[in-house]
MIMAR-47066 format. One record per residue: residue number from 1; residue in three letters; chain; x, y, z of N, C-alpha, C, O, CB in turn. Coordinates in pm, 1 decimal, decimal comma. Glycine has a CB too. Layout:
! MIMAR-47066
SITE   num   residuo   cadena     n.east    n.north       n.up    ca.east   ca.north      ca.up     c.east    c.north       c.up     o.east    o.north       o.up    cb.east   cb.north      cb.up
SITE   NUM       ALA        A          X          Y          Z          X          Y          Z          X          Y          Z          X          Y          Z          X          Y          Z
...
//
This chain:
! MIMAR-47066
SITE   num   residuo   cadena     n.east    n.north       n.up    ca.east   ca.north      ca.up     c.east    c.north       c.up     o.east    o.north       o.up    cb.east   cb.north      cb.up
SITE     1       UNK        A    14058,7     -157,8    19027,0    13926,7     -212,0    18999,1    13867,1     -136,7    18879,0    13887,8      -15,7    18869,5    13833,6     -200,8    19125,0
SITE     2       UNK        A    13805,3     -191,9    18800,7    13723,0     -168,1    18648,9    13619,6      -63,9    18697,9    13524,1      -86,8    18772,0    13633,1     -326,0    18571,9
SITE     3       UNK        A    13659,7       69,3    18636,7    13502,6      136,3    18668,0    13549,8      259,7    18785,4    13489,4      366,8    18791,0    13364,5       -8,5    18753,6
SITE     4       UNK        A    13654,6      229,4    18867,3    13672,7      296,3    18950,7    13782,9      408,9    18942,8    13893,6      380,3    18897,2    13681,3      219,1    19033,2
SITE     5       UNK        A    13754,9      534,1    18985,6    13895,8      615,7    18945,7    13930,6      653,7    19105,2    13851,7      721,5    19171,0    13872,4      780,5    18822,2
SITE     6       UNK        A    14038,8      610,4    19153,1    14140,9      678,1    19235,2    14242,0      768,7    19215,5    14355,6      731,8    19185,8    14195,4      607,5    19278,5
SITE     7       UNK        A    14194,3      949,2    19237,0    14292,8     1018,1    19180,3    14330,3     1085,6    19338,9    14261,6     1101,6    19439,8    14242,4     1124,2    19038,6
SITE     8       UNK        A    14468,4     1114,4    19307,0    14583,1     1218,5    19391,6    14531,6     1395,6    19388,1    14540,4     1468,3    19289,1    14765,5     1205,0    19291,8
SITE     9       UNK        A    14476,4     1436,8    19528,4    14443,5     1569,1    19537,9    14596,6     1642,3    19462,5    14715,6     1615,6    19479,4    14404,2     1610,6    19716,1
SITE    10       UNK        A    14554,9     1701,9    19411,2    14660,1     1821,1    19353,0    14788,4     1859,2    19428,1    14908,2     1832,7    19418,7    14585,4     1957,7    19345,1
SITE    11       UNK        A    14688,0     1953,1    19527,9    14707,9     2018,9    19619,9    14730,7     1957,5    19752,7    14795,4     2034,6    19823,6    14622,9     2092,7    19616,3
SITE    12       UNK        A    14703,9     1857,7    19805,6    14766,4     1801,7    19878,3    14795,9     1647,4    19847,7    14706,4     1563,5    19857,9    14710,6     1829,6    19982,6
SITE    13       UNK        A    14931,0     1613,4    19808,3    14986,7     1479,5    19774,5    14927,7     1367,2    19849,6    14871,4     1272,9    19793,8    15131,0     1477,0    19797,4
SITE    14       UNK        A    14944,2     1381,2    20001,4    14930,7     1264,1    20051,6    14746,0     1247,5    20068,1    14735,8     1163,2    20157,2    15029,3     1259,4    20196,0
SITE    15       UNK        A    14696,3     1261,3    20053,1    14509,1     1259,0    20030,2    14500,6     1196,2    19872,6    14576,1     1193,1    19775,5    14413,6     1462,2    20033,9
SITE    16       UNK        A    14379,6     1153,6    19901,2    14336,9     1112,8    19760,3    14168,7     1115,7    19759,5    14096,9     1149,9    19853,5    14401,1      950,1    19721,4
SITE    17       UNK        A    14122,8     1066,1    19614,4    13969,6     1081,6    19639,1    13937,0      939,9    19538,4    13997,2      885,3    19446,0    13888,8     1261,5    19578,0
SITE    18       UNK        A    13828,0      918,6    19600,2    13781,6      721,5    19547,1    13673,2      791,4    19431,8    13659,2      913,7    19432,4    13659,6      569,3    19722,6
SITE    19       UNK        A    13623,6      735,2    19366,8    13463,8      739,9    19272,2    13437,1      656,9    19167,6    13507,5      612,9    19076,7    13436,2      870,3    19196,8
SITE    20       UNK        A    13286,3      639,1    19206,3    13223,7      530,4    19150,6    13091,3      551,9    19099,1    13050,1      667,9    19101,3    13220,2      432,9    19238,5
SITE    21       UNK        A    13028,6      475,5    19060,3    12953,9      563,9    19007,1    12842,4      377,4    19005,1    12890,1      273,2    18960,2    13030,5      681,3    18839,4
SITE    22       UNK        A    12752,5      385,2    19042,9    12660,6      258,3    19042,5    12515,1      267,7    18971,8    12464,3      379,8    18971,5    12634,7      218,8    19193,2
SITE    23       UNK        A    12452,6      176,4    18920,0    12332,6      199,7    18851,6    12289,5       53,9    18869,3    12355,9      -49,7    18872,4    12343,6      262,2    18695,3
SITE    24       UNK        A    12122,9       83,6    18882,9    12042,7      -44,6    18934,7    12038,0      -54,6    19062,5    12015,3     -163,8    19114,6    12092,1     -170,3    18893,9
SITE    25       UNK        A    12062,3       77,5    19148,8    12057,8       50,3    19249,5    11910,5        2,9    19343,8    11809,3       64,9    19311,4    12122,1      144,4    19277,8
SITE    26       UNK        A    11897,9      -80,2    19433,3    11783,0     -100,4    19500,8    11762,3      -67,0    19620,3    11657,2      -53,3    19682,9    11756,0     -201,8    19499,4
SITE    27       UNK        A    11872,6      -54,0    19650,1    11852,8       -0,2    19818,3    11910,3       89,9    19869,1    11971,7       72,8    19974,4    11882,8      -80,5    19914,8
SITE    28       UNK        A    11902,6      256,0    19782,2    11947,7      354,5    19845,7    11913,6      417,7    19975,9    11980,6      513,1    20015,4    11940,4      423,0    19775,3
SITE    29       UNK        A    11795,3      362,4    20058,3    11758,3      417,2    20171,9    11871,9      354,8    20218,6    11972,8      425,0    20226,4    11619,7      396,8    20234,0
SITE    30       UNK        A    11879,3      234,2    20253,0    11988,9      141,4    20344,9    12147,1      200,8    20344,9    12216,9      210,4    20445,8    11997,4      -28,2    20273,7
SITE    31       UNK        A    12192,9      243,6    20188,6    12282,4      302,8    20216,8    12324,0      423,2    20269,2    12438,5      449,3    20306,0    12312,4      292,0    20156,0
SITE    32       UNK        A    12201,0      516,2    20272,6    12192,4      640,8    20302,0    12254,3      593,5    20461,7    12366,6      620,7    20504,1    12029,9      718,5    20275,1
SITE    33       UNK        A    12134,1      506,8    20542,5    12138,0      492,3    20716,1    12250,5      460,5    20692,2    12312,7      501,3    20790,3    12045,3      386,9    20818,8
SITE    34       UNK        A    12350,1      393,3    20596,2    12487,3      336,2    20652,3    12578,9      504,6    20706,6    12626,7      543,9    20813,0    12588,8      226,2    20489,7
SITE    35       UNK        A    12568,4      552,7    20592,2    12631,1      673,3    20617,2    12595,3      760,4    20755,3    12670,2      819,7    20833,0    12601,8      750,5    20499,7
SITE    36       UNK        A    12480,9      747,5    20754,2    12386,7      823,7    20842,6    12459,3      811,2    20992,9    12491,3      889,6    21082,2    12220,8      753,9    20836,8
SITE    37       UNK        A    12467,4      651,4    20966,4    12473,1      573,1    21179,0    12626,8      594,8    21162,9    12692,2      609,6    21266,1    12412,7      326,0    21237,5
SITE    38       UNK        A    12693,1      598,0    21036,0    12850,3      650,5    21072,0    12925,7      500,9    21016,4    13047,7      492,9    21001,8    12884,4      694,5    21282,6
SITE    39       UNK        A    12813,9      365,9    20984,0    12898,9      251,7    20977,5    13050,2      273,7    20841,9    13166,6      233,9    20847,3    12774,4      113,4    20935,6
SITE    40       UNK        A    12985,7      342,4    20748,5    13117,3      379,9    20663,0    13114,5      539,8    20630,1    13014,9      594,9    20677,1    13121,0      288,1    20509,0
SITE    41       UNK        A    13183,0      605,4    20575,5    13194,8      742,0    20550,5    13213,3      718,1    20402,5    13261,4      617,4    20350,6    13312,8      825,0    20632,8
SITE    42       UNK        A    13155,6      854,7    20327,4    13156,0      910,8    20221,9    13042,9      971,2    20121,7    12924,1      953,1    20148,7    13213,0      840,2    20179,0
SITE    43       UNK        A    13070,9     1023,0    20038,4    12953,8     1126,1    20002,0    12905,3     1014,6    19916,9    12978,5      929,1    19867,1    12988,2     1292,7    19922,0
SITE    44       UNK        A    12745,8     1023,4    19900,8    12642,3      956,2    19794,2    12580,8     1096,1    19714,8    12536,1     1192,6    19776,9    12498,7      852,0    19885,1
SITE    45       UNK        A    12583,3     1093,1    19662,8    12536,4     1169,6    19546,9    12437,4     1130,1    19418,6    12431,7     1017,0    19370,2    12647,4     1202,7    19495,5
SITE    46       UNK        A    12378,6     1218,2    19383,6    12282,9     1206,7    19316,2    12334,5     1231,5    19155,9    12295,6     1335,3    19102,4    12180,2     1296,4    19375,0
SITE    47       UNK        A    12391,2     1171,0    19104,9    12393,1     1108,3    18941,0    12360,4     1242,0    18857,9    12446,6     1304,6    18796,2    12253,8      968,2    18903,2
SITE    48       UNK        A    12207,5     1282,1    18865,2    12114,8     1330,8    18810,2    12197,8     1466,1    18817,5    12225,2     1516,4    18708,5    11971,8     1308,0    18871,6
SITE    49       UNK        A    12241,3     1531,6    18932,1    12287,8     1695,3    18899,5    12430,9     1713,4    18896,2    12496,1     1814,3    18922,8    12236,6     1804,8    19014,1
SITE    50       UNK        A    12474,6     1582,0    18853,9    12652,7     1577,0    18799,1    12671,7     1544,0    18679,5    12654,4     1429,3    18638,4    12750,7     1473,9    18866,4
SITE    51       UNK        A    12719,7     1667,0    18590,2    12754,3     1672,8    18485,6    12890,9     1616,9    18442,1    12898,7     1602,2    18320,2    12735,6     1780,9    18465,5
SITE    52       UNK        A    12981,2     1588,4    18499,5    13118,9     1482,3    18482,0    13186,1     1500,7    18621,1    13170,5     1600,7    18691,0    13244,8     1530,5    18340,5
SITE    53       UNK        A    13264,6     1390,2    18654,2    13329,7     1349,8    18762,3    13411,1     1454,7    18790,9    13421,3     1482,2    18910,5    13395,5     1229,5    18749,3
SITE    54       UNK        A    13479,8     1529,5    18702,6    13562,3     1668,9    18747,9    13472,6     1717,3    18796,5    13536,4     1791,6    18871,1    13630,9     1769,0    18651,2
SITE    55       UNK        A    13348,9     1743,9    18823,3    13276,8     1869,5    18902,1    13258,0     1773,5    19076,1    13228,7     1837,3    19177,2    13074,6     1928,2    18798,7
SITE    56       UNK        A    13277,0     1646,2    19079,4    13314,5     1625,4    19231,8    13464,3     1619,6    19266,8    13513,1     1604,1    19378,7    13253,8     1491,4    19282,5
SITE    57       UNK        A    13522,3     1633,6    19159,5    13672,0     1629,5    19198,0    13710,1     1744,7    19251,5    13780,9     1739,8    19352,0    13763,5     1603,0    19089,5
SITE    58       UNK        A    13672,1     1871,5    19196,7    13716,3     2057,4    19276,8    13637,5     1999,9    19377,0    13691,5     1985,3    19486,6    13648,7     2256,6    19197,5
SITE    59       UNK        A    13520,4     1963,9    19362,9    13407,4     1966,9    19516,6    13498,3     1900,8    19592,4    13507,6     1959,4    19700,2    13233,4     1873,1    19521,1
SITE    60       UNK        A    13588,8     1781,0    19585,6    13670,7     1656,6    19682,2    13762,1     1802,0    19728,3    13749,0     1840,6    19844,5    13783,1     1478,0    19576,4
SITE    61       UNK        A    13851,7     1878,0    19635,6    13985,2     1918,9    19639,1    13924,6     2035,7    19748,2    13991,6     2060,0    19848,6    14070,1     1965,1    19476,9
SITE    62       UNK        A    13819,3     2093,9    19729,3    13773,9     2213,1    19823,8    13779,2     2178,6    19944,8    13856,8     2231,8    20024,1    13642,0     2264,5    19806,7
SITE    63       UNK        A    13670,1     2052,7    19986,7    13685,3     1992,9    20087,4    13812,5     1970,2    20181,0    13844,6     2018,3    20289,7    13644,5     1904,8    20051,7
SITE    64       UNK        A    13860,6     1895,4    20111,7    13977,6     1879,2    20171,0    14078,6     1971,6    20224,1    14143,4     1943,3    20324,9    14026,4     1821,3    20103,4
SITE    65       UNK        A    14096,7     2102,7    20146,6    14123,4     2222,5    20166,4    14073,9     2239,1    20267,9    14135,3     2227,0    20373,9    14096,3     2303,1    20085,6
SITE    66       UNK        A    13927,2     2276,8    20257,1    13823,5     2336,5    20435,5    13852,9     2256,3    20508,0    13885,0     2292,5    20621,2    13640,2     2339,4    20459,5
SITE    67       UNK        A    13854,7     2112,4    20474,2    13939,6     2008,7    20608,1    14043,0     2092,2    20692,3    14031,5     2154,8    20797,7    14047,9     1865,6    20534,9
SITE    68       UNK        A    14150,7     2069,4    20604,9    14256,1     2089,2    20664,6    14314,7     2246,0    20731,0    14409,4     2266,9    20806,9    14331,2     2035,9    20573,1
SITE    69       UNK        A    14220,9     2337,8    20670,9    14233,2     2460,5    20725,8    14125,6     2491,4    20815,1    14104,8     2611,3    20833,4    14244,5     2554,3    20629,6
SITE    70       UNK        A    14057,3     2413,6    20871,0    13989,3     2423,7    20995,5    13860,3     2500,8    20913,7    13810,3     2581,8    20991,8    14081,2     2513,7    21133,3
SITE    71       UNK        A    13806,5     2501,4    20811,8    13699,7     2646,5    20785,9    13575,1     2514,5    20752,3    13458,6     2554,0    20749,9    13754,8     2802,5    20601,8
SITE    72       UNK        A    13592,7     2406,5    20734,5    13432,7     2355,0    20735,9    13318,2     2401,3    20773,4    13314,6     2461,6    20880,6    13415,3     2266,6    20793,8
SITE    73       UNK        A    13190,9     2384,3    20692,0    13084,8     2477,3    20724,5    13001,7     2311,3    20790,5    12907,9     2305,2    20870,0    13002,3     2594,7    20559,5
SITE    74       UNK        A    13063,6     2213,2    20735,0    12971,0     2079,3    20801,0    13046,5     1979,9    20855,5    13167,9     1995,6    20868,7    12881,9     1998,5    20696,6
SITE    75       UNK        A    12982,6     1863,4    20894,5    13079,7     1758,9    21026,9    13198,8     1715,9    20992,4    13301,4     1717,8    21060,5    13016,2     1611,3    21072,6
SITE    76       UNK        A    13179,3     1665,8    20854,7    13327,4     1591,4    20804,5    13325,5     1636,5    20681,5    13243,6     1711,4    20628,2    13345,9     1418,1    20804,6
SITE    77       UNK        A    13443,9     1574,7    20628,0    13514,5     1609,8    20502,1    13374,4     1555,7    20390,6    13372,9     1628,5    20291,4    13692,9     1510,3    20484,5
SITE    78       UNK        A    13283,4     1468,5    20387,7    13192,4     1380,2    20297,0    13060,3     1463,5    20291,3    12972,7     1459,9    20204,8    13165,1     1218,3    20360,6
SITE    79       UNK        A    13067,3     1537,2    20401,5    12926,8     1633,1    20385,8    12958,8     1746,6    20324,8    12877,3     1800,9    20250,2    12853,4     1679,1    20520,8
SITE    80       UNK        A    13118,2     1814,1    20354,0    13156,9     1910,8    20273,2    13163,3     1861,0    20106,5    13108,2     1945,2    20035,6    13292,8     1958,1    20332,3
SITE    81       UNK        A    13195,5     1792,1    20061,1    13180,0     1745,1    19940,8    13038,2     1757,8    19871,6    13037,5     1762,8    19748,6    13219,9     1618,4    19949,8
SITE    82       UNK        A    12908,1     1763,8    19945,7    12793,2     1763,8    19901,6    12777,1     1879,2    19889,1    12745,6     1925,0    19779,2    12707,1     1705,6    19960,6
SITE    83       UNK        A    12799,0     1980,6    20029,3    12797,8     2121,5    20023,8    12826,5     2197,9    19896,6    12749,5     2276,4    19841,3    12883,7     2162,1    20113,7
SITE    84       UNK        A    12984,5     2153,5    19846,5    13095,0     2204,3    19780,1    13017,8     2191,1    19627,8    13054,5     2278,1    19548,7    13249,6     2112,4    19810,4
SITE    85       UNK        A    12955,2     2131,6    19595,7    12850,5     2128,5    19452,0    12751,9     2176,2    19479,4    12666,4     2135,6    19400,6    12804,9     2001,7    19386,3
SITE    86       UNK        A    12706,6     2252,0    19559,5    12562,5     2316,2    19502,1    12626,2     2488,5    19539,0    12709,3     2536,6    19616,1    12374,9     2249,9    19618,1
SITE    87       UNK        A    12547,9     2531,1    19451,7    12604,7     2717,0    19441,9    12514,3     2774,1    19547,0    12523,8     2896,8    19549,0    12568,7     2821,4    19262,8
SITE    88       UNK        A    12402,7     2710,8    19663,2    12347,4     2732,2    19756,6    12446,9     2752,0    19884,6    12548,0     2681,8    19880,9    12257,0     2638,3    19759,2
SITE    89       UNK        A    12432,1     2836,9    19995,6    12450,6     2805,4    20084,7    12390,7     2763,6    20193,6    12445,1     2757,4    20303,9    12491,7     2853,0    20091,8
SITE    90       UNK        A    12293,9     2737,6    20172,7    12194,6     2651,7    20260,0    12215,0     2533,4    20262,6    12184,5     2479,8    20156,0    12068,2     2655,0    20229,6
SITE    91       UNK        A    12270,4     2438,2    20369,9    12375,6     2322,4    20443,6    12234,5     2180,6    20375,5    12251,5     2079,4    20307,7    12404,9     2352,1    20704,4
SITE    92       UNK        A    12121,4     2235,4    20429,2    12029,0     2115,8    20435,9    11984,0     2111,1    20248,6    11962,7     2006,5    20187,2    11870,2     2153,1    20569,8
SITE    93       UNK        A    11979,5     2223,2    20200,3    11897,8     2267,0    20046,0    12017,7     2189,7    19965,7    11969,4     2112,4    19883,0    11876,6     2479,6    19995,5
SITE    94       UNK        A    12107,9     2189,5    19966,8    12238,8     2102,9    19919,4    12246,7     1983,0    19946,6    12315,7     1894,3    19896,5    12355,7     2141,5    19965,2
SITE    95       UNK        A    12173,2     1981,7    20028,8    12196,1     1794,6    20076,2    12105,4     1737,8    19991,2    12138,2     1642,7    19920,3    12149,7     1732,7    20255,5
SITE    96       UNK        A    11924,6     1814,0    19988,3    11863,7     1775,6    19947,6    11921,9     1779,0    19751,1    11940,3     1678,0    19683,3    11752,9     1835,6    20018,9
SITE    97       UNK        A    11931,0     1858,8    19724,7    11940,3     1860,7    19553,9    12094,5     1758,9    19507,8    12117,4     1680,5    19415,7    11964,1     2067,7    19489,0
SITE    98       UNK        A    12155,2     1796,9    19594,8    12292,5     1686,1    19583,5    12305,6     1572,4    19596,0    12386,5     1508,5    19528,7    12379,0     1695,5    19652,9
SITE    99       UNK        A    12213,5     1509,6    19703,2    12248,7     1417,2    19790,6    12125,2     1288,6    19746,2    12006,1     1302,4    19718,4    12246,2     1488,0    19957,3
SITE   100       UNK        A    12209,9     1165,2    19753,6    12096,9     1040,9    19740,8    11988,8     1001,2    19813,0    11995,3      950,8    19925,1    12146,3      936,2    19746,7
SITE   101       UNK        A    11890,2     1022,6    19751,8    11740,0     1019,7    19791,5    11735,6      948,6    19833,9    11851,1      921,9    19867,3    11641,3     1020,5    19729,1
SITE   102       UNK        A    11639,3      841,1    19884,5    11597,4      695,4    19952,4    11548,0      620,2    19770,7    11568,1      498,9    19767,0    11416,3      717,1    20112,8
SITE   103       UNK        A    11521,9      647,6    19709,3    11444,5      619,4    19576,5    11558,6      657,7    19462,6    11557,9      625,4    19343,9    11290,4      722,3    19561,2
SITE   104       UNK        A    11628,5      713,8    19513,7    11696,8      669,3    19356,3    11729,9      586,3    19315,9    11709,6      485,6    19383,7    11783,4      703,3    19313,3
SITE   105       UNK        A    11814,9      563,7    19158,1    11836,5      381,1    19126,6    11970,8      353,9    19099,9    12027,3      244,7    19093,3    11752,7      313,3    18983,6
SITE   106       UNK        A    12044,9      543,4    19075,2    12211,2      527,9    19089,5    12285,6      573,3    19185,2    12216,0      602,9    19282,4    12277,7      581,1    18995,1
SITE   107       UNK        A    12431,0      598,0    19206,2    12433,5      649,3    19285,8    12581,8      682,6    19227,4    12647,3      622,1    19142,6    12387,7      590,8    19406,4
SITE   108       UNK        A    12612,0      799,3    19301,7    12748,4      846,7    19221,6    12814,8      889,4    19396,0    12782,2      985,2    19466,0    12722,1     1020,1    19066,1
SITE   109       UNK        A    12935,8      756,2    19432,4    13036,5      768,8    19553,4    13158,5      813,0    19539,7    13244,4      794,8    19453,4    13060,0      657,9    19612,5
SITE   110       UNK        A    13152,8      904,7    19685,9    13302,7      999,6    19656,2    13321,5      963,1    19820,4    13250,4      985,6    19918,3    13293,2     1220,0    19592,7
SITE   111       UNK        A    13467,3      888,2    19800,7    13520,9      888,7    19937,8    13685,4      942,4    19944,0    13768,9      912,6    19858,6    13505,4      730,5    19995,9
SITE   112       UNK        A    13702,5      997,4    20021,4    13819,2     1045,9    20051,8    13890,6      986,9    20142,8    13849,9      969,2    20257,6    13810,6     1154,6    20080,2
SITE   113       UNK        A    14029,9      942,7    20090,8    14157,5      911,4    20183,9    14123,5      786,3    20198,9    14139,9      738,1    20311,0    14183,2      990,9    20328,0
SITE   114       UNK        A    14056,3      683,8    20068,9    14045,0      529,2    20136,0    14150,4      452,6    20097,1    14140,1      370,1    20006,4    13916,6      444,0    20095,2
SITE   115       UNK        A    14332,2      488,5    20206,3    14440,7      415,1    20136,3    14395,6      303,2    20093,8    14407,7      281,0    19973,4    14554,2      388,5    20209,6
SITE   116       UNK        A    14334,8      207,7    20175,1    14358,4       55,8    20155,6    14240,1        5,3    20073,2    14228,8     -105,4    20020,6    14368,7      -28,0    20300,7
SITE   117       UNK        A    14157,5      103,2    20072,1    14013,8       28,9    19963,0    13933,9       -5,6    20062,2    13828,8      -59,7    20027,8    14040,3     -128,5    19853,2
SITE   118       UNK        A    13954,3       11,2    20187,5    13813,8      -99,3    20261,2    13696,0      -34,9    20228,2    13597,3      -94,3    20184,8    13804,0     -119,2    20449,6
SITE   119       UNK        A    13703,1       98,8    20249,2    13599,0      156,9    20270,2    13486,7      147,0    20085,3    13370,2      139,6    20046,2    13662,0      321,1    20338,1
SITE   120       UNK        A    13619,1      153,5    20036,1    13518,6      125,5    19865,0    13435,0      -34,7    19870,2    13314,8      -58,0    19857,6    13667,3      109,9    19684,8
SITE   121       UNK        A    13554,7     -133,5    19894,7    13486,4     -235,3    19924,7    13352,3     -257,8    20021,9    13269,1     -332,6    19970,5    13573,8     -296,0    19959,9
SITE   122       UNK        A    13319,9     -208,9    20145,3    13233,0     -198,0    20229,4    13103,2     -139,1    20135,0    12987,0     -176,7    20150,0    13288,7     -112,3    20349,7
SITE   123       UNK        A    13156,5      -21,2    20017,3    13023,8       29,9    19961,4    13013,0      -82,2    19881,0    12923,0     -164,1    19900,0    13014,7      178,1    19883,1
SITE   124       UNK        A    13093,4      -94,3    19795,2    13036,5     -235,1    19697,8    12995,3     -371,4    19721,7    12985,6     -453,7    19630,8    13123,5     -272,7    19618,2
SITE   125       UNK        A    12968,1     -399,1    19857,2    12946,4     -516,3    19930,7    12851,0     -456,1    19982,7    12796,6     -537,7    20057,3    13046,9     -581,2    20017,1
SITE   126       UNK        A    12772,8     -313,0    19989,0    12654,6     -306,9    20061,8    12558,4     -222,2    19941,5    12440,0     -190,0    19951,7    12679,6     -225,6    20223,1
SITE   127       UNK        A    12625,2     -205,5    19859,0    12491,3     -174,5    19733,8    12459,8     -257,1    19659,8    12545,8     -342,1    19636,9    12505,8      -77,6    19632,6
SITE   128       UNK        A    12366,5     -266,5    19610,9    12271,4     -394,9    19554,5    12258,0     -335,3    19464,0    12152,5     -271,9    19464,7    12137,3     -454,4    19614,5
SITE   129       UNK        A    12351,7     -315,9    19330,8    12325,7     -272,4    19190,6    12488,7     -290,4    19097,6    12598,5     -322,8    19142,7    12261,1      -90,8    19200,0
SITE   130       UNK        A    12462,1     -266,9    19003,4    12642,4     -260,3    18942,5    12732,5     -119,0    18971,7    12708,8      -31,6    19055,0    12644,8     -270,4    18747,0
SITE   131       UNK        A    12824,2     -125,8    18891,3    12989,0      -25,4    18887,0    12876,4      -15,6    18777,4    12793,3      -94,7    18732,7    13207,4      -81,7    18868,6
SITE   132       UNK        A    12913,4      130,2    18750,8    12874,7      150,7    18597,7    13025,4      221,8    18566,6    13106,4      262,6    18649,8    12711,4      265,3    18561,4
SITE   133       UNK        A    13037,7      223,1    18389,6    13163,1      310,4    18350,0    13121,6      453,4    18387,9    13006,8      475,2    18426,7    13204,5      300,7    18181,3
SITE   134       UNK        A    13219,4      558,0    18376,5    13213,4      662,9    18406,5    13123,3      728,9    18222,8    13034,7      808,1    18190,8    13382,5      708,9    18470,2
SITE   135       UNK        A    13166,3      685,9    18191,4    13108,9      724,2    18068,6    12940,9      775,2    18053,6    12884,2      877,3    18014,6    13133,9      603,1    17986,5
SITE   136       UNK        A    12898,5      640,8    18108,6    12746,2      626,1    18167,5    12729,6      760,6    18212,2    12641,8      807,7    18139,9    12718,6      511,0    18297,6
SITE   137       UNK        A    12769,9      851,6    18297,7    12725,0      911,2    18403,7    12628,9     1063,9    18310,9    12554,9     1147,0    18363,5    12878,0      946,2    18520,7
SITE   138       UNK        A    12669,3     1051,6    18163,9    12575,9     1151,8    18146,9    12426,7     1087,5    18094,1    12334,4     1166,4    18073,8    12640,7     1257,5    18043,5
SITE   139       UNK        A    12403,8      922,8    18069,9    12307,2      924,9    18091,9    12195,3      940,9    18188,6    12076,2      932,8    18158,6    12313,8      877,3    18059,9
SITE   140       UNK        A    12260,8      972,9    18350,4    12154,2     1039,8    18434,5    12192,5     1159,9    18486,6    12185,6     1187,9    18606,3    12111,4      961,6    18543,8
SITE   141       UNK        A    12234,9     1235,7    18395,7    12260,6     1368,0    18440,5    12104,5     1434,0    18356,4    12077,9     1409,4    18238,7    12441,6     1435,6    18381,3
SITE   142       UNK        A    12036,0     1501,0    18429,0    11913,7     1592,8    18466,1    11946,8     1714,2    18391,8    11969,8     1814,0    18460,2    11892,3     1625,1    18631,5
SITE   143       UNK        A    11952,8     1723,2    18281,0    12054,4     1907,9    18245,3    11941,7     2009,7    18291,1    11973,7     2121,1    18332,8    12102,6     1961,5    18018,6
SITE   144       UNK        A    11803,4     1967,9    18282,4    11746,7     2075,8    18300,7    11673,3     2125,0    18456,5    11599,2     2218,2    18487,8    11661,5     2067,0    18197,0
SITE   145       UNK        A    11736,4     2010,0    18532,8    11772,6     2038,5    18697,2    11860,8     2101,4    18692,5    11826,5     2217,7    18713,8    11806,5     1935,3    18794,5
SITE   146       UNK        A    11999,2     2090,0    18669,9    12117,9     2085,7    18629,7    12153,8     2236,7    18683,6    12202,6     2289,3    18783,6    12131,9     2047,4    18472,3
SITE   147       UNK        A    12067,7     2296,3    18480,0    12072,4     2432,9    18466,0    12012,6     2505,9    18599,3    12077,5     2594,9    18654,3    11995,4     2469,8    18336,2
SITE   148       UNK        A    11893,0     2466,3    18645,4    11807,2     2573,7    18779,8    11922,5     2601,4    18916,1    11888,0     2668,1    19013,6    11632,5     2461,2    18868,5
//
């Protein structure tokens, strides 16, 4: 799919990580509860304090790491991903500066291990905005959030 990068964890072959990156969004509360009630899994992220897709890709590869070696500091692999980008260790202070507001208008998705695509499809059938190119993504990067 146009817009979308599916790359192979490094470090572990058989895992992978989805990302997308959307703009115009209208209904980030709705997607937030999707995540929330559990109907699909994966991290939403906030555009604004991601400076290029490699800085959720170590965040994916860490994760997955703390996955699989039992050391998670949060529920699943999608909250560790939010964790894994902020230099805080405060679980909730990371969610907040990382994580998609109810009001934002993009949204930058990281899902892990979606062999078959449903789960990408399920997000793009429940956000109400476009794919943007990856290119886009430093027009809502925040540098001077960024930097704090």
């Amino acid at each position: 799919m146009e817009h979308v990068k599916v790359l192979q964890n490094e470090f572990f072959p058989d895992s992978s990580i989805t990302l997308a990156l959307f703009k115009n969004v209208a209904n980030a509360k709705e997607i937030r509860q999707c995540v929330m009630s559990g109907e699909f899994e994966a991290s939403l992220l906030k555009p604004s304090m991601i400076v290029d897709y490699f800085q959720v890709l170590v965040a994916a590869n860490r994760a997955v790491h703390l996955n699989r070696t039992k050391k998670m500091l949060t529920k699943n692999v999608h909250s560790e991903i939010l964790f894994s980008l902020s230099p805080s260790k405060n679980i909730s202070d990371s969610f907040r500066k990382f994580g998609l507001a109810d009001t934002d208008k993009c949204v930058f998705v990281a899902i892990v291990d979606d062999k078959d695509g449903k789960t990408l499809q399920t997000v793009i059938d429940k956000v109400q905005g476009q794919i943007a190119p990856f290119e886009e993504l430093q027009t809502f990067t925040d540098l001077s959030n960024v930097k704090k």
